[in-house]
N, C-alpha and C positions, 0 to 999 in steps of 0.2 A: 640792047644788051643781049648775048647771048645765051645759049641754054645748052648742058652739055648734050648729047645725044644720045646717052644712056641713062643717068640717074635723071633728068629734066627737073632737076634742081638751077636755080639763078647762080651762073657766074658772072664774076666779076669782067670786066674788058682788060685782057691783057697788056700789059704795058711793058715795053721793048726796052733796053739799055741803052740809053745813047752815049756817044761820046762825043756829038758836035753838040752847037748850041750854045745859048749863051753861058748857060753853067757849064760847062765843060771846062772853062780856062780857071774855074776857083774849083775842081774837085780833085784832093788831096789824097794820093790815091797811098800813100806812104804808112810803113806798119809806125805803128806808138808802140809806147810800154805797157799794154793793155791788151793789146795784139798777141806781145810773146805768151811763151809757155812758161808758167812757174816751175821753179826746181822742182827737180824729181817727175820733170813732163807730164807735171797733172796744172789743171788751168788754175787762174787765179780764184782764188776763194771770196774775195770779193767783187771780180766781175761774176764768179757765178751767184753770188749773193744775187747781184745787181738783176741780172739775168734770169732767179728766181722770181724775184717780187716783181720785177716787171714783167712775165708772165702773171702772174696771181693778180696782180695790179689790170691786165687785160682779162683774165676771164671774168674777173669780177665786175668789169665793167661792162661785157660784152654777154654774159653769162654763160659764159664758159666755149662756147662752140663762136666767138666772134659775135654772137649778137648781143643787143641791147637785152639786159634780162626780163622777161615777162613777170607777170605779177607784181612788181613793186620788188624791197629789197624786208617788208616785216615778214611775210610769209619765209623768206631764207631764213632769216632769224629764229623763227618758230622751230623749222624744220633743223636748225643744226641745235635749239634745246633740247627737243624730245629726241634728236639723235646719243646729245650727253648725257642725260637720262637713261636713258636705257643702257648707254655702256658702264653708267655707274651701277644701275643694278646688276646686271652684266657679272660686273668685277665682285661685286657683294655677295651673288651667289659664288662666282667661283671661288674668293676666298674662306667663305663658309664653309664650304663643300671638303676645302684644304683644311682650316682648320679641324671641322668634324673627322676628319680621320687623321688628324695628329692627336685627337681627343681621343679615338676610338684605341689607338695607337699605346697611348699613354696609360688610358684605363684599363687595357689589355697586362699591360707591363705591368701596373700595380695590383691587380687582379692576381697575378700569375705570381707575382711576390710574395703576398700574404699569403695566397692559399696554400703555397708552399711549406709554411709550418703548419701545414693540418695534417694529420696522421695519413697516411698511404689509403685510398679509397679500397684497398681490400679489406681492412680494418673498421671500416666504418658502419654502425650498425646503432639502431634505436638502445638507449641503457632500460635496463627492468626497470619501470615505474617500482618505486620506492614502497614495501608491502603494509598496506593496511592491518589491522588487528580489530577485529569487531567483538565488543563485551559486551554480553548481554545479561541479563537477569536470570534467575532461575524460571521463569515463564517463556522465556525469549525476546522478554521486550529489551531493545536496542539502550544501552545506558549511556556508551563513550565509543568514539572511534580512534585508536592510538597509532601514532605514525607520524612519519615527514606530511603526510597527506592530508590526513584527520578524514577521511571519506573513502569509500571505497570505490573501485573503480566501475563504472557503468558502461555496457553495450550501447551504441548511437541510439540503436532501433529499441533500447529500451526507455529512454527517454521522450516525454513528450514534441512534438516536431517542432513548436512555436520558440522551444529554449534554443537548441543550437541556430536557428532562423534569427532570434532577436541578434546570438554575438554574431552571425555573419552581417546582418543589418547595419549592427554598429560601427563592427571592427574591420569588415574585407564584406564590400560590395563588390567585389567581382573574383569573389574566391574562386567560383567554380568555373570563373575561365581564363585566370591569369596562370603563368609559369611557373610560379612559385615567389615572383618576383611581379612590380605591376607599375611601367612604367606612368601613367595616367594617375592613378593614385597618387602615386609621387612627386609628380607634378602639381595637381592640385593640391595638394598638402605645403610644398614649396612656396607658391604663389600665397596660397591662406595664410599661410606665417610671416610672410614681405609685407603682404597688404594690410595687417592687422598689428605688426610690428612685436610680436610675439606668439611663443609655440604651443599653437591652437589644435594644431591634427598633427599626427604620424602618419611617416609614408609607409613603414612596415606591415606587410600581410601576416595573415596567423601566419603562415608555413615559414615565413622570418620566424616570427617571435615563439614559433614552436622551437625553430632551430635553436634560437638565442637560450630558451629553458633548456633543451635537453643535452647541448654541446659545450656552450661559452659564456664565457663570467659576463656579469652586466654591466664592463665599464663601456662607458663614450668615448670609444677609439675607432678610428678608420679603418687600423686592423680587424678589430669585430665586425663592424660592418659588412667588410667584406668577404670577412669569413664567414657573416651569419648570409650572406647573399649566395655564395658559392655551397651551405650546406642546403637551403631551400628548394636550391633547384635541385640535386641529389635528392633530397624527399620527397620532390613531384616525382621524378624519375622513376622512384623506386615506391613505395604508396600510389592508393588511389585516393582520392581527394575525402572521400567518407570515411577512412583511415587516418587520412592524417589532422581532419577536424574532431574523432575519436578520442586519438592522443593530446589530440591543443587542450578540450574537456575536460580530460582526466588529469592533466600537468598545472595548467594554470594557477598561477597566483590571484585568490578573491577577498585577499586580508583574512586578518583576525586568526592568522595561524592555518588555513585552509588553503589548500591545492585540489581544483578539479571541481568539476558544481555539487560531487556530493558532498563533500566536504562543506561547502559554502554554503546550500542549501540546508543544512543540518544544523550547520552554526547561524545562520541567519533567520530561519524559519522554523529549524526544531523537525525538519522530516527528510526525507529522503529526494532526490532531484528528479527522482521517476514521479512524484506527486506535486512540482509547481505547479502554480496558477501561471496564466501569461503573466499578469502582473508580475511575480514573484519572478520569473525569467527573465522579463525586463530588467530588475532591479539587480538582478545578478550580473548581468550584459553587461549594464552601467558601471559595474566594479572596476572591469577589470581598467577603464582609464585611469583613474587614483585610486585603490582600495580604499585606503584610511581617511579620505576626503568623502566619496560617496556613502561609507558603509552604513547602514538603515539602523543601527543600534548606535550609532555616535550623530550621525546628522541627516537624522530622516526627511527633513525639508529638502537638503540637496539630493539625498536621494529618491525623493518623489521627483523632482524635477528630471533631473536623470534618464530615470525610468519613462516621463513622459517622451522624452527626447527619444530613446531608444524605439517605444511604441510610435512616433511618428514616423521614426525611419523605417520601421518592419512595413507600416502604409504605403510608403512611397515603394517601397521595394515589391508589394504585392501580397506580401506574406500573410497580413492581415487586412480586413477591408475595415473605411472610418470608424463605422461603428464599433466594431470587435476594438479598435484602438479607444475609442473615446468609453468604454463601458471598461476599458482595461484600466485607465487614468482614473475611474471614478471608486475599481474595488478597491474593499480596504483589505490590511495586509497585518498579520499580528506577527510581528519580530519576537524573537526570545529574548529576551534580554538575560533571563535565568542560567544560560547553558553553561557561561564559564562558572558564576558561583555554586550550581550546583555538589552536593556531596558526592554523588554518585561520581565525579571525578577522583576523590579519594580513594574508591575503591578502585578506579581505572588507572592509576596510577600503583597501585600497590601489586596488582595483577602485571604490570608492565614489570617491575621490580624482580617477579618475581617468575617469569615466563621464560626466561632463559634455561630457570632449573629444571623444565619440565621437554621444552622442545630444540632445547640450542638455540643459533642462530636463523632468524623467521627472515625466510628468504620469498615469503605466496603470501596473501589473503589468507589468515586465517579465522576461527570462530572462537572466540573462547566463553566457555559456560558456566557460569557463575553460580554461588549457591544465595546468591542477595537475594531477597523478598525486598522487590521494587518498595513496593506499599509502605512497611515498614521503612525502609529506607527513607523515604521521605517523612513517615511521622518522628523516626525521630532526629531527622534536620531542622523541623520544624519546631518541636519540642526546643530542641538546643537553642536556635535559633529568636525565640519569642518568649524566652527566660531571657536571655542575656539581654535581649532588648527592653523589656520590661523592670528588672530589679541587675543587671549588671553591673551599671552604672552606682547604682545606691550600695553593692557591696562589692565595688571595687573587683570586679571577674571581669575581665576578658577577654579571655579564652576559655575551648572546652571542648571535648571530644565524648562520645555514645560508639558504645561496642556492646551488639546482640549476638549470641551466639544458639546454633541449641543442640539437645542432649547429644549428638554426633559430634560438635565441635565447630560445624559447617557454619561460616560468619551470614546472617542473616542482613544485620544493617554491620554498617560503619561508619559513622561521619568525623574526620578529622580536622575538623574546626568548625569555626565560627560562617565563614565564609570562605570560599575556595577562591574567587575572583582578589582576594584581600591577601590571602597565604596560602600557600597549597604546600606549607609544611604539612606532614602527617601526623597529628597528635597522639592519636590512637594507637598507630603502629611505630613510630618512631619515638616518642618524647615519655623518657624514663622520670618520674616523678616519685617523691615519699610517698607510699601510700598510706601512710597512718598507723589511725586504729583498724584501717580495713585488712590489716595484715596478722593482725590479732586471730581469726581463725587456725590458721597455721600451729599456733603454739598451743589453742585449745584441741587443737586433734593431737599434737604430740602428748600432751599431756594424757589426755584419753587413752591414747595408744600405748601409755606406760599403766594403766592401772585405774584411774581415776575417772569420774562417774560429774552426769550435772548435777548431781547433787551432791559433792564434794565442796564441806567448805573451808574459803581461805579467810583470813584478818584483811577487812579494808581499812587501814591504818597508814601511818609518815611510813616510809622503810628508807633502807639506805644499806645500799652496798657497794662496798668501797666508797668511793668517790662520789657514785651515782645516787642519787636522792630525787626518782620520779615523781609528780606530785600529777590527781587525778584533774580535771580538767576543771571541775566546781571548786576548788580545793580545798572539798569538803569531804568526809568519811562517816562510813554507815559500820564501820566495825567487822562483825561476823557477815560473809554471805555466802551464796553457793556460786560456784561458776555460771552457771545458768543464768544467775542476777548480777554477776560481773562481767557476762562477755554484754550484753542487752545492756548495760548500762555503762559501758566501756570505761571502765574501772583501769586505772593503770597499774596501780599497786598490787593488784591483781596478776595481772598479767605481766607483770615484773617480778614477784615471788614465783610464778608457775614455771617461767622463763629459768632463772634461778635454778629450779629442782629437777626441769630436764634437759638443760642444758643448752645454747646455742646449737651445736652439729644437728642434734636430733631435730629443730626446729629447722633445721634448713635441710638436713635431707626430705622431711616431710613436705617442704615447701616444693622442692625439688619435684619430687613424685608425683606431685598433683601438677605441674607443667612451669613452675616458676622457673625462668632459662638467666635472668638478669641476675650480676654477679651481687653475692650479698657478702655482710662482714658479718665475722662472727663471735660479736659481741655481744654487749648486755641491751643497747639501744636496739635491734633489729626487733624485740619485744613491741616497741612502739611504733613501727614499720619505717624508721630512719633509712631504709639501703632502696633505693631506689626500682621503679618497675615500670614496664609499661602500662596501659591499660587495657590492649588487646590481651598481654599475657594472665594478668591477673584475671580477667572474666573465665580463661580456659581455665585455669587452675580452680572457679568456683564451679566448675563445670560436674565435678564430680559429684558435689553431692546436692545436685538435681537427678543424675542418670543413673543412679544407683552405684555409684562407687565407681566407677572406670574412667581412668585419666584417657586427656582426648588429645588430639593436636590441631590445633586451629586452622580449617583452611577456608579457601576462599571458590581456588580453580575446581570443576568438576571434569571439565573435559574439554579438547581442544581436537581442532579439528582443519582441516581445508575448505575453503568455498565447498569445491567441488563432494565433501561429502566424506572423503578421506579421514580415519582417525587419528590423530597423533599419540594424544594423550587420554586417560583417562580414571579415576581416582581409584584405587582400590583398597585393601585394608581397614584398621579400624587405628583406636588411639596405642594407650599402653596397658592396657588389659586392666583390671580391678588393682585400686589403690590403696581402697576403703573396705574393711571387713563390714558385715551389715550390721551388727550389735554396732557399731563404733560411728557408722552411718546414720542412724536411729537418733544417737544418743546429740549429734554435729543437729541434724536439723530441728529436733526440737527446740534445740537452743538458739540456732539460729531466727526459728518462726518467732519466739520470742521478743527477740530484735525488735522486728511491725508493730508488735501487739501493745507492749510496754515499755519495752528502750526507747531507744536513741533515735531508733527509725521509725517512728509513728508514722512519721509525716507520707510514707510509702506505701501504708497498708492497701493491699487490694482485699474488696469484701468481697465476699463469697468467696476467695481464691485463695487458697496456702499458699504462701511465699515466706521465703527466707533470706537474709541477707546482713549486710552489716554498712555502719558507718565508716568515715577516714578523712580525721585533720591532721594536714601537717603541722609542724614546729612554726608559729606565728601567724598560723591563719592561710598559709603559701598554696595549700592545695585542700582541695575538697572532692570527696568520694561517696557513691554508694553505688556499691557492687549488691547483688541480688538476683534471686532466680524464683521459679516456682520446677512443678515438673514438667516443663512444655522449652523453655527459656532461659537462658541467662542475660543479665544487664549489666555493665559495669559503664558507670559517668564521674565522668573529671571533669572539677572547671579550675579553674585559673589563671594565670599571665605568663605570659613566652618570655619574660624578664626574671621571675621566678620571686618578682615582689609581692609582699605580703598584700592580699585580702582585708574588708572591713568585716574581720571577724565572719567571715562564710563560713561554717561548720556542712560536713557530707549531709548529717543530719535537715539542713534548710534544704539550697537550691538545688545540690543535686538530689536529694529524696524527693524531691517536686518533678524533677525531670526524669527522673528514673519511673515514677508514678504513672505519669503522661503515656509515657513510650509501653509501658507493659498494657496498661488497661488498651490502648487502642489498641497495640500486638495479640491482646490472648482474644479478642471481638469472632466470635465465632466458634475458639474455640471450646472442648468439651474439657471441666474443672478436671486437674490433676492432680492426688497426694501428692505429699514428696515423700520420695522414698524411704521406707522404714519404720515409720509413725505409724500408720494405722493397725500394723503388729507386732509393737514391742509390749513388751509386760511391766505393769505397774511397780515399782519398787519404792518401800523408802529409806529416804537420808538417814545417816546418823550424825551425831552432834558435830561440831565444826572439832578439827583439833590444831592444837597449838599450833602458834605462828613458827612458819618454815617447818612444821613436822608434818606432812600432808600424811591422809587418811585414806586408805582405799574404803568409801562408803557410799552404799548401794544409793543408785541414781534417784534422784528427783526428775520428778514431771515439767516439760515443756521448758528448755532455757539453751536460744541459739548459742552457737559455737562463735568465737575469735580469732584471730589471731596472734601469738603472744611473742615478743623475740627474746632470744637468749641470755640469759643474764651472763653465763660461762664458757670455757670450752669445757669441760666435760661433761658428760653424759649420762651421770647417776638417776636412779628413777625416784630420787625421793624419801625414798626408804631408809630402814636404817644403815643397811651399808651404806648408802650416800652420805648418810649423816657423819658418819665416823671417818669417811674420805676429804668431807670437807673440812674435818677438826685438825684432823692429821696431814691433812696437804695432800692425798692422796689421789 
């Protein structure tokens, strides 16, 4: 066999064409129909079929280059799987690759859609956090914070480091190196909520859920979404990352009414977010995933757990080492539970009311400075508070309001109700009640004011005019007495004849003058205090005759101010000058001191201390009063039902003389004993006989008998005398 003489590779022996031979007379050298050319001079499709496979059919058997194939035919087999292998991955990445930018494509297009209702990026700029209002006490202690906020806004670097550490632990592990956006987070959030078969984590960063608070409503729409994705990244943009963790702080929602940790901290711990504990930070961190599910004063089991959950993650993140986490799990933590029932909300709402007339619209942090005496304020929450709980129930009270004021007018306490967390109506300052016999003074200064003396006596006997026929509350009569032993023993027929001889007008300009603002009728009934008042107004109105005669105006603000120091506000002037002449002032509190000593009001005496004041039932038992003062103080306490149903017989005289009691003796602790004005140098006089019924007598005063107040029996205004007499005969 030969070999060629270049490549000396094995040729075959060439083999010649013959045409002799024995085969030569049978070879058919003639074309077939297999020979031709198919229409359109392209060759048969089925000889070339034929002519493929029988190629394919030879390499395959030859392996390919004519020879027999080495290695057997599994290893080919092997080799053409992992060839289709790979061309399927092959195809799977490239189709991936197409589909992720039909996806990139897509997401684009609807990215560009939605963001397109967002306001023009000139326009676009952080809104003023919403302004706090900080009220504080006349000391400076912190009472209520008022706002969208309820806290005020804090510097990062003022706050301890562990608190913003805890929410980036809990909320954004990779705050401080994602875009604004994190796709990883997101993912893993994704995957936790597939595999657990419900929504266990969010993929949103703060600088999302910052965006989502400061821009767009909180529904679950794709539009938000991507609106709140397209404003995150504008916040990175434009902020630095310690800025916009600032604002996430100061904005957030931590329940219970609170935006921002001081807010939350305040509400939840009773202090400011510059003074948590780790613990305490922890427990705040833990809020923000369900507020009203974690919050520490509704379900403090799930929020210790929480909280530990938070302090492990601060561990793993580095923030804290095991032990600082495990000695954080074990402090304890004392929640308020107090903050919303407290009183002191009453007066932080009434300051809210009332702020606009002093600075407009509060557009900054401001300060406002109160004239409350914290101290007091709480004893007499407390007072009110541990009566009604105690004998409420047994005479049918409850509700009930305390307003202390002093000789300036400046509100010292105020509690308007029972409980604040129950009603945070305002009793005190809103709720117009009969005030009785406590209105009785009024008529005995008119009367005074016309001529007559505490020792002036009238008939306590049946009377009847017109229609009207008062009857005294024993509905028993002593006959002759002086004013002095009819206002102390709150005599109606009394102060129904005096009512009578000076008439309504006079009695209600009197009332007027001393600070009464609530509208009255001017009838024969206002004598027995039927026309309704507040109870913040009536203690002004007893104001005067503590401070020696000078009508006052009740306030509360003393001054307002800006964080920064800035004045806005701040109180000046006085009340409405002298009401009371001193002879007439003299004559009102002897009578009044009376009241304590031997009326109606025993139950109130302070020993060693002058005080004066009076009782007030209404019509069926509905309200109960004692209003009272010494020279340092005024009291006025109401108790009764926001229904306006009758009492089991509570007279001013029981529970509120016990509560009125309480409140002044812990109030005056400290202080130095004051007269009240006028008594210790007025000059002895005495009475003259009583005179006839309805003929009243100008007769020199008698000793020691507090004043009342009496309502009108008329419209006119005669003093008593005999012109009056002969006015009334004659119609005049």
């Amino acid at each position: 066999m030969a070999r060629g003489p270049s490549t000396g590779k094995r040729r075959e022996p060439r083999v010649e064409p013959r045409l002799d031979g024995p085969e030569a007379g049978t070879l058919d050298m003639r074309l077939t129909g297999a020979d031709r050319p198919a229409a359109g001079g392209k060759p048969s499709r089925q000889r070339a079929s034929r002519g493929r496979k029988g190629d394919a059919e030879t390499k395959g058997r030859s392996g390919g280059n004519g020879r027999p194939p080495r290695g057997g035919g599994r290893k080919g087999k092997a080799r053409r799987r992992r060839g289709g292998l790979v061309g399927l991955i092959r195809r799977a990445v490239y189709w991936g690759f197409v589909l992720c930018i039909w996806a990139g494509i897509g997401g684009a297009g609807v990215l560009i859609y939605y963001a397109a209702y967002l306001p023009p990026t000139s326009e676009w700029k952080v809104p003023q956090r919403p302004p706090n209002v900080r009220i504080v006490a006349a000391d400076g202690t912190l009472m209520a914070n008022r706002g969208d906020t309820g806290g005020e806004a804090v510097r990062l670097e003022q706050l301890p480091p562990y608190l913003p550490q805890a929410v980036i632990a809990i909320e954004d592990r990779r705050f401080r190196s994602h875009f604004g956006l994190d796709p990883l987070g997101l993912a893993r959030a994704v995957f936790t909520n597939i595999t657990s078969g419900r929504l266990v984590q969010g993929g949103s960063t703060l600088t999302q859920q910052l965006a989502k608070n400061l821009f767009l409503e909180p529904d679950r729409t794709l539009k938000r979404k991507v609106q709140e994705a397209v404003l995150a990244i504008w916040l990175e943009a434009s902020y630095s990352k310690d800025e916009i963790l600032e604002m996430y702080l100061n904005r957030v929602y931590f329940g219970a009414g609170a935006y921002g940790v001081d807010g939350a901290a305040r509400r939840y711990f009773g202090k400011s977010a510059r003074l948590v504990s780790i613990a305490e930070a922890a427990t705040l961190a833990g809020l923000l995933k369900a507020p009203s599910r974690y919050a520490p004063t509704r379900n403090p089991d799930l929020a210790a757990e929480r909280a530990a959950t938070v302090l492990g993650a601060m561990a793993e993140e580095g923030y804290l080492t095991e032990r600082e986490a495990t000695d954080a799990i074990a402090a304890p933590m004392r929640v308020v539970t107090h903050h919303t029932s407290a009183s002191e909300n009453y007066v932080a709402d009434w300051v809210m009311e009332r702020l606009p007339g002093y600075v407009g619209a509060v557009d900054a942090d401001i300060i406002v400075d109160t004239t409350i005496d914290l101290g007091l304020q709480i004893i007499a929450e407390d007072a009110l508070r541990r009566a009604l709980d105690e004998e409420g129930a047994k005479r049918g009270v409850g509700q009930g309001a305390v307003v202390t004021l002093d000789g300036s007018g400046a509100v010292k306490a105020l509690v308007g109700g029972r409980d604040y967390s129950r009603s945070q109506f305002n009793r005190a300052v809103n709720a117009r009640r009969q005030p009785g016999s406590a209105f009785k003074p009024f008529v005995y200064l008119a009367a005074l004011e016309r001529g007559l003396t505490p020792g002036t006596v009238r008939q306590d006997a049946p009377v009847k005019i017109g229609k009207w026929a008062p009857q005294n509350y024993s509905k028993s009569y002593r006959g002759p007495v002086t004013l002095t032993e009819a206002l102390s023993l709150s005599l109606n027929t009394v102060a129904a004849r005096l009512a009578n001889e000076v008439g309504p007008k006079a009695i209600i300009r009197t009332a007027r003058k001393l600070g009464i603002s609530s509208p009255l009728a001017s009838n024969l009934s206002i004598s027995l205090g039927t026309s309704e008042v507040t109870p913040l107004e009536i203690a002004a109105a007893y104001v005067p005759f503590s401070n020696g005669g000078h009508a006052v105006v009740p306030h509360v603000i003393r001054s307002i101010r800006t964080m920064d120091g800035k004045l806005l506000y701040a109180r000046k002037g006085d009340g409405g000058g002298r009401v009371i002449d001193h002879r007439t002032l003299s004559d009102m509190n002897m009578m009044m001191g009376e009241t304590l000593m031997t009326g109606t009001g025993k139950a109130a005496h302070l020993a060693g201390r002058p005080a004066g004041g009076k009782t007030g039932t209404s019509q069926d038992f509905r309200d109960g009063w004692f209003i009272g003062y010494t020279g340092s103080m005024t009291t006025a306490v109401w108790l009764g039902n926001d229904d306006n149903s009758p009492t089991k017989r509570a007279t001013g005289g029981s529970l509120p003389a016990k509560i009125w009691k309480d409140v002044m003796s812990a109030g005056h602790q400290g202080l130095p004993v004051a007269g009240l004005p006028g008594i210790s140098d007025r000059p002895v006089q005495v009475a003259e006989p009583a005179a006839p019924l309805d003929m009243p007598m100008r007769d020199i005063p008698a000793e020691g008998d507090p004043a009342r107040r009496l309502p009108p029996m008329r419209d006119g205004e005669g003093g008593g005398g005999p012109l009056d007499l002969l006015n009334r005969i004659f119609g005049g």
